[in-house]
C-alpha positions, 0 to 999 in steps of 0.5 A: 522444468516446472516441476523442478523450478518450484521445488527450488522455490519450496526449498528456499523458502523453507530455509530463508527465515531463521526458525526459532520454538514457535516458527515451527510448522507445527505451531502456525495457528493464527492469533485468536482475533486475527483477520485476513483479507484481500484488497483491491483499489478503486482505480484498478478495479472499478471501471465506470470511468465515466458513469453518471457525473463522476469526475475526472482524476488524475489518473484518467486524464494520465492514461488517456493524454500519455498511453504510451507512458503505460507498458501496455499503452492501457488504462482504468476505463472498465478494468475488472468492472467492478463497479457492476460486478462488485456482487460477484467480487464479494462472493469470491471473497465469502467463498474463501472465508476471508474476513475483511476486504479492503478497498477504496473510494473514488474522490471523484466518483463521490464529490465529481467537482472535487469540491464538497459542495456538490456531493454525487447521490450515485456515487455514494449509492453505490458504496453504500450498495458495496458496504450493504453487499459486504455487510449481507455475507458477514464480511468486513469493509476496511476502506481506504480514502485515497488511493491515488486518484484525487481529482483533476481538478486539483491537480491543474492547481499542482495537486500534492505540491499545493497545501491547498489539497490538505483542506481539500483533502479534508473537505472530501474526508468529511463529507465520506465519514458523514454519509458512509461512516457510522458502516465502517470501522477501519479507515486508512486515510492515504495508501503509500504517500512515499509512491505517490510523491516520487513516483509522481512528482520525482520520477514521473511513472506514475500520474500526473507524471511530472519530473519536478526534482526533489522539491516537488517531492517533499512538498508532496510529502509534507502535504501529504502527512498534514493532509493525513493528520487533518482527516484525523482530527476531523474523525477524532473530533467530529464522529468518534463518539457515535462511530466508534471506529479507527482510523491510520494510514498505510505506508509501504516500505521494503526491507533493507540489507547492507551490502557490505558487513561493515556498512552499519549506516545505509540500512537506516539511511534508507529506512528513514528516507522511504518509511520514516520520513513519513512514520517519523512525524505521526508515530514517533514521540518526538514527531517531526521528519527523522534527523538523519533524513533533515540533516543530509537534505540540508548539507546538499542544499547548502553544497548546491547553493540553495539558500534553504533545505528542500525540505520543508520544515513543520513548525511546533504546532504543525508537529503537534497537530500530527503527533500521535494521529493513529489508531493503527498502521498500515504496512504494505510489504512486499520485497527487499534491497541491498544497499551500499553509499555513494561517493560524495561528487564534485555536485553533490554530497549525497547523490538523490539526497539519501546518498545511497545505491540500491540492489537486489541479491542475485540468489533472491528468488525472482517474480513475474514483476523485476522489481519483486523479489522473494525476501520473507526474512524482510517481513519478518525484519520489518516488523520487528523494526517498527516495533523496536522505532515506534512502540509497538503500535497496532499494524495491520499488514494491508498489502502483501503479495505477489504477481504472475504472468496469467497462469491458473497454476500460480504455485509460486503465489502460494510458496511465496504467500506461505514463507511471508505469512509464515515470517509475520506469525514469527514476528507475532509469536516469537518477538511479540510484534502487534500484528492484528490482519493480513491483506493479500494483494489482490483479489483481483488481477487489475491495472497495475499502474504503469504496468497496465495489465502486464502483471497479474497480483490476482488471486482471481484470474480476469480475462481482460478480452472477454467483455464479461471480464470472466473470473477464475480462481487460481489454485492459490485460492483453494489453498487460501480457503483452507488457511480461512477455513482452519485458521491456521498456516497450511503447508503446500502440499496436494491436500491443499491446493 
């Protein structure tokens, strides 16, 4: 039955992205320059939730006050241990010949009141035995300021739906790029801005776990995008110069497939609402949030009786401030949906604002994660998209991957790695799509948010009862050595796995 299972798997993917003269197994040499990595974030690895005088984040106050609102009732407390085992984590890396590594930093671990006048020693110590361990094995720290975890302290001031948190946010950006900066040459500022407002402030999945309606969202997100830009300048004006290094954002996004052939709409609708909303104001050369997303926002607060949009407005300096505050993008990718309108109600004219329903093709392979479903032809279809909507900006793909149950056999890791890899090298070398690295998510298996450790992203296998938090790589690591090692797209076969 396994046996069977993956050859459905390798058949698909060999089938799902259209082939064109340079997709071809034959031509899958990455571009010279080319880096690939691995990732993981501080949250989700680190452990040492309480050592020395870290501070509280969200995210430790979330899983400890509400378990239950974890699948496995579990939490970030030790994770992989990484902040003690951050040496064998980057022999791992070295090991599979990988160039970068991509990983966060704790606010709250560096500034334990949230605030930057009181800076941790012990905490920037340990980045900077982190960054001294990478530098020692040749291998390149790509590090992301904010994954998630901003400090308690700012949250019982409303967290993201304060403007307060852009100086904030600042403050701490500041204080990173002045102690560990002039050691780092890619800096992403936020990791998926479009999760952490829905998810957070909307839905309510993930910390702080408030369900505030639409407004808190958007607060959220026009925070969010200022608090990005303010990061920006404070590096452009303040350390360029000496550092010389980039600095971006990473926004995720999945692809989205009218349901219906004659449906030419909801697929934009949808774009723009998850990842234009938030590309539009930094990439675009007109800045501000998309029109489409303004104007529905606006007939449903008008059909509800709002006497405003639920959509903040930026004003001409805020979206020139924003404009154009990039060295590079950021794409985590993983799935894609179909996606068909609404019907306009007695309530509303466009049910959750975007007006559309969401699915996923039933003959999509399916994953250990319900949400992730096997689409390759999606990366490819993204790319092209933000070539074709911003310019063809520099892109590194920062988050790409596929979870599993547990096994070391992770066969279908490696189809799916394969069939994703294989769609960016043909958005390279067939529609000239500026990709510069790809960064496989993750390094590690870890605490998947409100998963827990239910779903396992790993390349490594952590056996989360063992107190040593043993690693085992899973054969999708020798694969990926072999890719590292030739640098080229290996097939799957026996020789290389």
């Amino acid at each position: 039955m396994h046996y069977f299972r993956y050859l459905l798997y390798a058949i698909y993917f060999q089938f799902s992205i259209t082939l064109s003269s340079c997709e071809e197994d034959e031509n899958l040499d990455f571009p010279n320059g080319f880096l690939l990595g691995s990732a993981t974030a501080a949250y989700q690895v680190e452990g040492a939730w309480n050592i020395s005088d870290k501070g509280e984040n969200v995210w430790d106050r979330f899983t400890h006050a509400n378990p239950t609102k974890i699948y496995d009732k579990s939490n970030g407390d030790v994770a992989c241990d990484s902040y003690h085992k951050y040496k064998d984590d980057i022999q791992l890396l070295k090991k599979m010949g990988l160039d970068f590594y991509r990983f966060s930093l704790s606010w709250s671990r560096i500034l334990p009141t949230g605030y930057a006048n009181v800076v941790s020693k012990d905490g920037i110590q340990y980045y900077n035995v982190l960054l001294d361990e990478l530098e020692k094995n040749n291998i390149q720290p790509f590090v992301t300021l904010y994954h998630w975890d901003h400090p308690q302290v700012f949250q019982d001031l409303g967290g993201w739906t304060n403007e307060a948190m852009v100086d904030f946010f600042g403050d701490y950006a500041r204080i990173v790029f002045k102690k560990l900066g002039h050691r780092i040459k890619l800096f992403a500022t936020i990791n998926e801005p479009y999760e952490v407002c829905r998810q957070g402030y909307y839905f309510g999945a993930f910390a702080p776990g408030l369900q505030l309606g639409r407004h808190a969202e958007y607060l959220c997100t026009h925070n969010i995008i200022k608090a990005h830009a303010r990061a920006y300048h404070i590096y452009n004006d303040e350390f360029r110069t000496e550092q010389n290094g980039k600095i971006g954002i990473v926004l995720n996004t999945y692809f989205y497939y009218s349901k219906y052939k004659n449906d030419t709409v909801s697929n934009e609708i949808a774009f723009q609402f998850s990842f234009g909303r938030y590309a539009n104001p930094i990439f675009s050369k007109v800045g501000d949030y998309p029109a489409n997303v303004k104007q529905r926002i606006a007939e449903n607060s008008h059909f509800e009786g709002l006497p405003r949009s639920r959509l903040p407005k930026f004003s001409k300096k805020w979206i020139d401030y924003i404009k154009n505050t990039f060295d590079f993008i950021g794409l985590n990718h993983y799935t894609s949906y179909l996606v068909e309108p609404t019907l306009p109600s007695n309530k509303t004219v466009y049910e959750n604002d975007d007006g559309i329903i969401y699915s996923q093709d039933e003959s999509w392979p399916k994953t250990s994660s319900k949400w992730l479903r096997a689409v390759p032809q999606g990366m490819l279809d993204t790319l092209r998209k933000i070539k074709e909507d911003y310019g063809n900006p520099p892109l590194y793909i920062t988050e790409n991957g596929v979870s599993d149950t547990g096994t070391l056999d992770d066969t279908q890791r490696i189809e799916y790695l394969y069939s994703y890899m294989k769609a960016t090298l043909t958005a390279i070398k067939s529609y000239g799509c500026n990709v510069e690295g790809y960064i496989i998510w993750s390094l590690l298996d870890n605490f998947e948010w409100d998963r827990g450790y239910s779903e396992k992203f790993g390349l490594i296998h952590i056996d989360f009862n063992h107190p040593n938090r043993t690693r085992t790589p899973k054969k999708s690591v020798t694969w990926l050595s072999n890719v590292a090692r030739t640098r080229k797209l290996q097939p799957v076969s026996i020789n290389n796995v």
